[in-house]
C-alpha positions in Angstrom: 0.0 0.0 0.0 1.0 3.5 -0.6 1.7 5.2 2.9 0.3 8.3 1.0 -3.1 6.7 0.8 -3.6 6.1 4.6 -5.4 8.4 6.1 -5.5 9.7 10.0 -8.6 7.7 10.7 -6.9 4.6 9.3 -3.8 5.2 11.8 -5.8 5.7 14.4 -8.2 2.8 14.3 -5.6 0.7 13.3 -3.4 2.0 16.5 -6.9 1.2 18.6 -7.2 -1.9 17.1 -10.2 -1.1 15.3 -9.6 -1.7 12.0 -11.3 -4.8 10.1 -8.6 -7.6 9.9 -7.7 -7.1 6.2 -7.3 -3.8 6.1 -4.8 -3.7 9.3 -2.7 -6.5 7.2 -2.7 -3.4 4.8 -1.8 -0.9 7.5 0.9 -3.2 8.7 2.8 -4.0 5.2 2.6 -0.1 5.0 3.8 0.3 8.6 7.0 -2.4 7.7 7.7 -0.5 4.5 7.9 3.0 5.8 9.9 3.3 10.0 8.7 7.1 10.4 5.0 6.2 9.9 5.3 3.0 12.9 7.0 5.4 14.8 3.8 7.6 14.5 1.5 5.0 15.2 3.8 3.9 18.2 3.4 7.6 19.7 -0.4 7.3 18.8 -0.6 4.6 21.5 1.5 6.1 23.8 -0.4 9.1 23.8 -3.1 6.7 24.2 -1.5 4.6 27.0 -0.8 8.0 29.0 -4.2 9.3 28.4 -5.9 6.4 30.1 -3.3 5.8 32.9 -4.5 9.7 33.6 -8.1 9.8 33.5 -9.1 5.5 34.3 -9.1 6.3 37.9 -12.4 8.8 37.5 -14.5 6.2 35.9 -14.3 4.5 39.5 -15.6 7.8 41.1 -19.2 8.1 42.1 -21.7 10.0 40.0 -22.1 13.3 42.1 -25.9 14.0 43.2 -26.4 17.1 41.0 -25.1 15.6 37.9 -27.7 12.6 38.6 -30.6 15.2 39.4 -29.4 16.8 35.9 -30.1 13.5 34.2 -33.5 12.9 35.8 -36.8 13.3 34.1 -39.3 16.4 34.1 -41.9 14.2 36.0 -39.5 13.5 39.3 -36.8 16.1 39.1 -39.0 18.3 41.6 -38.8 15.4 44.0 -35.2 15.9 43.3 -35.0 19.4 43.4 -32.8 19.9 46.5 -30.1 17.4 44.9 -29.2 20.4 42.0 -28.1 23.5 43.5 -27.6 26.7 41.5 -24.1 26.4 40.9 -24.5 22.8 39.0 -23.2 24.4 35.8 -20.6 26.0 37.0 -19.5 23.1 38.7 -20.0 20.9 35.4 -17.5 23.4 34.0 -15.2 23.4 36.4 -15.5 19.5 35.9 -14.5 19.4 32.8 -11.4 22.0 33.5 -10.5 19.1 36.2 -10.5 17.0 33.3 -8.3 18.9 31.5 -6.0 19.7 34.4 -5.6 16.3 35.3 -3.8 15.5 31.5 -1.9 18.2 31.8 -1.1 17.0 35.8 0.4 13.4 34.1 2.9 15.0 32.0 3.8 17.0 34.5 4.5 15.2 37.5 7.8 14.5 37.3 8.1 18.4 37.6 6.1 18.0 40.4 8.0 15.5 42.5 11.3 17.1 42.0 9.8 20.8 43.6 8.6 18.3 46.2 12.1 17.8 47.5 12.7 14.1 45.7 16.5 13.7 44.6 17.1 14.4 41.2 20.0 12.6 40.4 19.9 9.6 37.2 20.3 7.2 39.3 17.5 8.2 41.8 15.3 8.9 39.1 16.2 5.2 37.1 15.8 3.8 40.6 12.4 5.4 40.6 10.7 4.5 37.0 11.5 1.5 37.7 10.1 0.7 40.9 7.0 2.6 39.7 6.7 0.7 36.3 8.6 -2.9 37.1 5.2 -4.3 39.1 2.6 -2.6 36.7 1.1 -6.1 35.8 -1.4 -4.3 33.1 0.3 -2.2 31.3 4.1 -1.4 31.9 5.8 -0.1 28.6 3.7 2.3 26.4 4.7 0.3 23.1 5.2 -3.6 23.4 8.3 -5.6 21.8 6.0 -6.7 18.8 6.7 -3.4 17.5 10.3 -2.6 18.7 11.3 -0.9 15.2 8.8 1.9 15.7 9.7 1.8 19.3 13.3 3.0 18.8 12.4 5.1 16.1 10.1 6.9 18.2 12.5 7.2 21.0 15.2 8.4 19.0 13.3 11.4 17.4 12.3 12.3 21.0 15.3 12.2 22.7 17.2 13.1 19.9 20.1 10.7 20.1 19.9 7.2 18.9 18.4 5.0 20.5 18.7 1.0 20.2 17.3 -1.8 22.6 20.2 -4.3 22.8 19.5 -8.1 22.9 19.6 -9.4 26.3 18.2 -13.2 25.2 21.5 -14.8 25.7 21.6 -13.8 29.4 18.2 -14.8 29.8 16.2 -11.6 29.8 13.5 -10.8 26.6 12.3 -7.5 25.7 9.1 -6.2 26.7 8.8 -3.3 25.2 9.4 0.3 26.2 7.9 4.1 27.1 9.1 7.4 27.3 9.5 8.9 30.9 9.5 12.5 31.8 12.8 13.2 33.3 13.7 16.5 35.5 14.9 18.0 33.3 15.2 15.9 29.8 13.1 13.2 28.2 14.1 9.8 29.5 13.9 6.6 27.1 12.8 3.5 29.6 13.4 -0.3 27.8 11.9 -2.8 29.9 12.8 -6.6 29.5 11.7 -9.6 31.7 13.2 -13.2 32.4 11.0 -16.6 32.8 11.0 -15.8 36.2 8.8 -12.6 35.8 11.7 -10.3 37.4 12.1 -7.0 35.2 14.9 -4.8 34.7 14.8 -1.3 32.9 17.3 0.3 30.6 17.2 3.9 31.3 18.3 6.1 28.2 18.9 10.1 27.9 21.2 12.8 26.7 23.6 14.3 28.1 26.2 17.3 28.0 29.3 16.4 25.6 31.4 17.1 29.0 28.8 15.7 31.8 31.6 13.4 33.3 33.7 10.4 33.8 32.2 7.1 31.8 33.4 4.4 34.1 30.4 2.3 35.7 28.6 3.4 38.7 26.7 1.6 40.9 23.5 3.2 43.8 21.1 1.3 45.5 18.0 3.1 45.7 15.4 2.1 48.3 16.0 -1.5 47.5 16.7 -1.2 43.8 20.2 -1.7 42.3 21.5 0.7 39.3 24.5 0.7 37.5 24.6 3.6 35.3 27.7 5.4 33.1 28.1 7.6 30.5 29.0 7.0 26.9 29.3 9.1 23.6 26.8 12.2 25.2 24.2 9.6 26.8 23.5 8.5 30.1 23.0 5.0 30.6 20.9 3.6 33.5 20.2 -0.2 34.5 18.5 -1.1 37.5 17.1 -4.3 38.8 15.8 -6.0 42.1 18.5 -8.6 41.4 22.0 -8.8 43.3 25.1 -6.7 42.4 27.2 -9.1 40.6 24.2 -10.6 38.3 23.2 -6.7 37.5 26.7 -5.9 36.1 26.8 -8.8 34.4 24.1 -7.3 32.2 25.0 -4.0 32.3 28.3 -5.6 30.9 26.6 -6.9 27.8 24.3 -4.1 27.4 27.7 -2.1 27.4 29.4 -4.1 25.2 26.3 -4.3 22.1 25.9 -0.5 22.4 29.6 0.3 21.8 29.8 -2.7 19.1 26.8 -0.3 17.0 28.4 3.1 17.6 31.7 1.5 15.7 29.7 0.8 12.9 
Protein backbone atom coordinates (compact mmCIF):
# COMPACT_ATOMS: atom_id res chain seq x y z
CA UNK A 1 0.00 0.00 0.00
CA UNK A 2 1.04 3.50 -0.61
CA UNK A 3 1.74 5.18 2.89
CA UNK A 4 0.28 8.35 1.04
CA UNK A 5 -3.05 6.66 0.76
CA UNK A 6 -3.60 6.13 4.64
CA UNK A 7 -5.39 8.43 6.14
CA UNK A 8 -5.50 9.74 10.01
CA UNK A 9 -8.63 7.68 10.75
CA UNK A 10 -6.91 4.57 9.26
CA UNK A 11 -3.82 5.23 11.81
CA UNK A 12 -5.82 5.72 14.43
CA UNK A 13 -8.25 2.79 14.33
CA UNK A 14 -5.58 0.68 13.32
CA UNK A 15 -3.40 2.01 16.51
CA UNK A 16 -6.87 1.24 18.57
CA UNK A 17 -7.16 -1.89 17.09
CA UNK A 18 -10.23 -1.14 15.31
CA UNK A 19 -9.59 -1.66 12.04
CA UNK A 20 -11.30 -4.84 10.07
CA UNK A 21 -8.60 -7.55 9.92
CA UNK A 22 -7.74 -7.14 6.20
CA UNK A 23 -7.31 -3.77 6.15
CA UNK A 24 -4.82 -3.67 9.30
CA UNK A 25 -2.69 -6.47 7.24
CA UNK A 26 -2.69 -3.39 4.78
CA UNK A 27 -1.80 -0.92 7.52
CA UNK A 28 0.88 -3.23 8.70
CA UNK A 29 2.83 -4.01 5.20
CA UNK A 30 2.60 -0.14 5.00
CA UNK A 31 3.78 0.31 8.63
CA UNK A 32 6.96 -2.38 7.69
CA UNK A 33 7.69 -0.51 4.46
CA UNK A 34 7.89 3.05 5.82
CA UNK A 35 9.94 3.28 9.99
CA UNK A 36 8.73 7.10 10.36
CA UNK A 37 4.99 6.22 9.85
CA UNK A 38 5.28 3.02 12.92
CA UNK A 39 6.95 5.36 14.78
CA UNK A 40 3.76 7.61 14.52
CA UNK A 41 1.52 4.99 15.17
CA UNK A 42 3.79 3.94 18.17
CA UNK A 43 3.39 7.60 19.66
CA UNK A 44 -0.36 7.26 18.82
CA UNK A 45 -0.61 4.55 21.51
CA UNK A 46 1.54 6.08 23.83
CA UNK A 47 -0.38 9.12 23.76
CA UNK A 48 -3.10 6.70 24.23
CA UNK A 49 -1.53 4.63 27.04
CA UNK A 50 -0.84 7.95 28.98
CA UNK A 51 -4.18 9.35 28.43
CA UNK A 52 -5.88 6.36 30.10
CA UNK A 53 -3.29 5.82 32.93
CA UNK A 54 -4.46 9.68 33.63
CA UNK A 55 -8.13 9.81 33.46
CA UNK A 56 -9.06 5.54 34.32
CA UNK A 57 -9.11 6.31 37.86
CA UNK A 58 -12.41 8.78 37.50
CA UNK A 59 -14.52 6.23 35.86
CA UNK A 60 -14.32 4.46 39.54
CA UNK A 61 -15.61 7.79 41.13
CA UNK A 62 -19.18 8.07 42.13
CA UNK A 63 -21.69 10.02 39.98
CA UNK A 64 -22.09 13.26 42.11
CA UNK A 65 -25.92 13.97 43.17
CA UNK A 66 -26.39 17.13 41.00
CA UNK A 67 -25.15 15.64 37.89
CA UNK A 68 -27.72 12.61 38.56
CA UNK A 69 -30.61 15.23 39.40
CA UNK A 70 -29.43 16.81 35.85
CA UNK A 71 -30.15 13.48 34.17
CA UNK A 72 -33.51 12.90 35.85
CA UNK A 73 -36.75 13.28 34.05
CA UNK A 74 -39.26 16.43 34.09
CA UNK A 75 -41.92 14.16 35.96
CA UNK A 76 -39.46 13.54 39.25
CA UNK A 77 -36.83 16.10 39.09
CA UNK A 78 -39.04 18.34 41.62
CA UNK A 79 -38.81 15.39 43.97
CA UNK A 80 -35.22 15.90 43.31
CA UNK A 81 -34.97 19.42 43.40
CA UNK A 82 -32.84 19.90 46.51
CA UNK A 83 -30.12 17.39 44.87
CA UNK A 84 -29.20 20.43 42.05
CA UNK A 85 -28.12 23.47 43.51
CA UNK A 86 -27.56 26.72 41.52
CA UNK A 87 -24.12 26.36 40.88
CA UNK A 88 -24.45 22.79 38.99
CA UNK A 89 -23.23 24.41 35.81
CA UNK A 90 -20.58 26.05 37.04
CA UNK A 91 -19.50 23.05 38.71
CA UNK A 92 -20.04 20.94 35.39
CA UNK A 93 -17.47 23.42 34.02
CA UNK A 94 -15.18 23.42 36.37
CA UNK A 95 -15.51 19.51 35.92
CA UNK A 96 -14.51 19.37 32.84
CA UNK A 97 -11.43 22.01 33.46
CA UNK A 98 -10.51 19.12 36.19
CA UNK A 99 -10.46 16.99 33.32
CA UNK A 100 -8.29 18.87 31.49
CA UNK A 101 -6.00 19.66 34.43
CA UNK A 102 -5.63 16.27 35.32
CA UNK A 103 -3.76 15.49 31.53
CA UNK A 104 -1.93 18.17 31.84
CA UNK A 105 -1.08 16.99 35.81
CA UNK A 106 0.43 13.36 34.07
CA UNK A 107 2.88 14.97 31.98
CA UNK A 108 3.81 16.98 34.47
CA UNK A 109 4.52 15.18 37.46
CA UNK A 110 7.79 14.52 37.29
CA UNK A 111 8.05 18.40 37.57
CA UNK A 112 6.14 18.02 40.39
CA UNK A 113 8.05 15.45 42.47
CA UNK A 114 11.30 17.12 42.05
CA UNK A 115 9.77 20.83 43.59
CA UNK A 116 8.55 18.29 46.20
CA UNK A 117 12.13 17.76 47.46
CA UNK A 118 12.73 14.07 45.74
CA UNK A 119 16.46 13.68 44.60
CA UNK A 120 17.08 14.38 41.22
CA UNK A 121 20.00 12.61 40.38
CA UNK A 122 19.89 9.58 37.24
CA UNK A 123 20.32 7.17 39.34
CA UNK A 124 17.54 8.20 41.81
CA UNK A 125 15.33 8.90 39.06
CA UNK A 126 16.17 5.19 37.12
CA UNK A 127 15.75 3.82 40.56
CA UNK A 128 12.42 5.44 40.57
CA UNK A 129 10.69 4.54 36.98
CA UNK A 130 11.49 1.47 37.65
CA UNK A 131 10.06 0.65 40.90
CA UNK A 132 7.02 2.63 39.69
CA UNK A 133 6.71 0.73 36.31
CA UNK A 134 8.56 -2.90 37.10
CA UNK A 135 5.23 -4.29 39.08
CA UNK A 136 2.59 -2.59 36.70
CA UNK A 137 1.11 -6.10 35.75
CA UNK A 138 -1.38 -4.34 33.08
CA UNK A 139 0.31 -2.24 31.27
CA UNK A 140 4.09 -1.37 31.91
CA UNK A 141 5.76 -0.10 28.59
CA UNK A 142 3.75 2.29 26.35
CA UNK A 143 4.75 0.29 23.07
CA UNK A 144 5.15 -3.57 23.41
CA UNK A 145 8.26 -5.56 21.84
CA UNK A 146 5.99 -6.69 18.80
CA UNK A 147 6.66 -3.45 17.46
CA UNK A 148 10.26 -2.56 18.67
CA UNK A 149 11.32 -0.91 15.16
CA UNK A 150 8.75 1.93 15.73
CA UNK A 151 9.70 1.79 19.29
CA UNK A 152 13.29 3.00 18.78
CA UNK A 153 12.38 5.09 16.11
CA UNK A 154 10.07 6.89 18.20
CA UNK A 155 12.47 7.17 21.00
CA UNK A 156 15.24 8.35 18.99
CA UNK A 157 13.29 11.38 17.41
CA UNK A 158 12.33 12.31 21.04
CA UNK A 159 15.33 12.15 22.70
CA UNK A 160 17.24 13.11 19.93
CA UNK A 161 20.06 10.67 20.07
CA UNK A 162 19.95 7.17 18.91
CA UNK A 163 18.37 4.99 20.47
CA UNK A 164 18.72 0.97 20.23
CA UNK A 165 17.34 -1.79 22.59
CA UNK A 166 20.16 -4.33 22.80
CA UNK A 167 19.54 -8.07 22.88
CA UNK A 168 19.59 -9.38 26.29
CA UNK A 169 18.16 -13.19 25.25
CA UNK A 170 21.51 -14.83 25.75
CA UNK A 171 21.59 -13.75 29.41
CA UNK A 172 18.22 -14.82 29.79
CA UNK A 173 16.23 -11.63 29.78
CA UNK A 174 13.47 -10.77 26.59
CA UNK A 175 12.27 -7.47 25.67
CA UNK A 176 9.10 -6.22 26.74
CA UNK A 177 8.82 -3.27 25.22
CA UNK A 178 9.42 0.31 26.21
CA UNK A 179 7.90 4.08 27.09
CA UNK A 180 9.12 7.41 27.25
CA UNK A 181 9.46 8.94 30.90
CA UNK A 182 9.46 12.46 31.77
CA UNK A 183 12.77 13.22 33.33
CA UNK A 184 13.70 16.52 35.52
CA UNK A 185 14.91 17.99 33.30
CA UNK A 186 15.19 15.90 29.82
CA UNK A 187 13.11 13.19 28.25
CA UNK A 188 14.10 9.75 29.54
CA UNK A 189 13.93 6.60 27.12
CA UNK A 190 12.79 3.50 29.58
CA UNK A 191 13.41 -0.27 27.79
CA UNK A 192 11.86 -2.78 29.94
CA UNK A 193 12.76 -6.56 29.48
CA UNK A 194 11.65 -9.62 31.73
CA UNK A 195 13.15 -13.18 32.41
CA UNK A 196 11.00 -16.58 32.81
CA UNK A 197 11.02 -15.84 36.23
CA UNK A 198 8.84 -12.61 35.80
CA UNK A 199 11.74 -10.34 37.43
CA UNK A 200 12.11 -7.02 35.20
CA UNK A 201 14.90 -4.82 34.68
CA UNK A 202 14.79 -1.32 32.95
CA UNK A 203 17.35 0.32 30.57
CA UNK A 204 17.17 3.92 31.25
CA UNK A 205 18.30 6.11 28.24
CA UNK A 206 18.86 10.12 27.88
CA UNK A 207 21.15 12.76 26.66
CA UNK A 208 23.58 14.27 28.13
CA UNK A 209 26.19 17.34 27.99
CA UNK A 210 29.27 16.36 25.58
CA UNK A 211 31.37 17.07 28.96
CA UNK A 212 28.78 15.70 31.80
CA UNK A 213 31.64 13.39 33.33
CA UNK A 214 33.75 10.45 33.78
CA UNK A 215 32.21 7.14 31.84
CA UNK A 216 33.43 4.42 34.06
CA UNK A 217 30.44 2.28 35.73
CA UNK A 218 28.64 3.45 38.74
CA UNK A 219 26.66 1.59 40.90
CA UNK A 220 23.52 3.22 43.84
CA UNK A 221 21.06 1.25 45.53
CA UNK A 222 17.98 3.14 45.71
CA UNK A 223 15.42 2.11 48.27
CA UNK A 224 15.98 -1.52 47.46
CA UNK A 225 16.72 -1.23 43.80
CA UNK A 226 20.21 -1.68 42.26
CA UNK A 227 21.45 0.75 39.32
CA UNK A 228 24.48 0.68 37.47
CA UNK A 229 24.55 3.62 35.31
CA UNK A 230 27.72 5.45 33.10
CA UNK A 231 28.08 7.62 30.53
CA UNK A 232 28.95 7.04 26.89
CA UNK A 233 29.29 9.12 23.61
CA UNK A 234 26.79 12.19 25.19
CA UNK A 235 24.22 9.57 26.80
CA UNK A 236 23.48 8.53 30.15
CA UNK A 237 22.96 4.98 30.64
CA UNK A 238 20.93 3.62 33.53
CA UNK A 239 20.25 -0.18 34.49
CA UNK A 240 18.46 -1.09 37.52
CA UNK A 241 17.09 -4.34 38.79
CA UNK A 242 15.76 -6.00 42.12
CA UNK A 243 18.53 -8.60 41.44
CA UNK A 244 22.01 -8.77 43.32
CA UNK A 245 25.05 -6.71 42.36
CA UNK A 246 27.18 -9.08 40.65
CA UNK A 247 24.21 -10.64 38.33
CA UNK A 248 23.21 -6.68 37.49
CA UNK A 249 26.71 -5.93 36.13
CA UNK A 250 26.83 -8.81 34.35
CA UNK A 251 24.09 -7.31 32.16
CA UNK A 252 24.98 -4.01 32.32
CA UNK A 253 28.31 -5.64 30.95
CA UNK A 254 26.64 -6.90 27.78
CA UNK A 255 24.33 -4.09 27.36
CA UNK A 256 27.74 -2.11 27.45
CA UNK A 257 29.43 -4.12 25.23
CA UNK A 258 26.28 -4.28 22.13
CA UNK A 259 25.88 -0.49 22.45
CA UNK A 260 29.59 0.28 21.83
CA UNK A 261 29.80 -2.71 19.09
CA UNK A 262 26.77 -0.27 17.01
CA UNK A 263 28.38 3.05 17.65
CA UNK A 264 31.71 1.54 15.74
CA UNK A 265 29.67 0.83 12.88
Amino acid sequence: MNPSALSDVDLNAYADRQLAPERAGEVEAALAADPALAARVAGIRAQSAALRDALDPMLAEPIPPWLLAAATPPSTRAATAALAPRWRWPALAAAATLVLGVAVGWFGRDAMIERAGTPTTFARQAAFAHALYAVDARRPVEVWAAEEKGLVTWLTKRLGVPVTAPDLNGVGYALVGGRLVAGNEKPTALIMYENADKQRLTLQVRKEAPDAGETAFHYAVENGVGVFYWIDDSCGYALSGNIDRAQLLAVARVVYGQLAARGAR
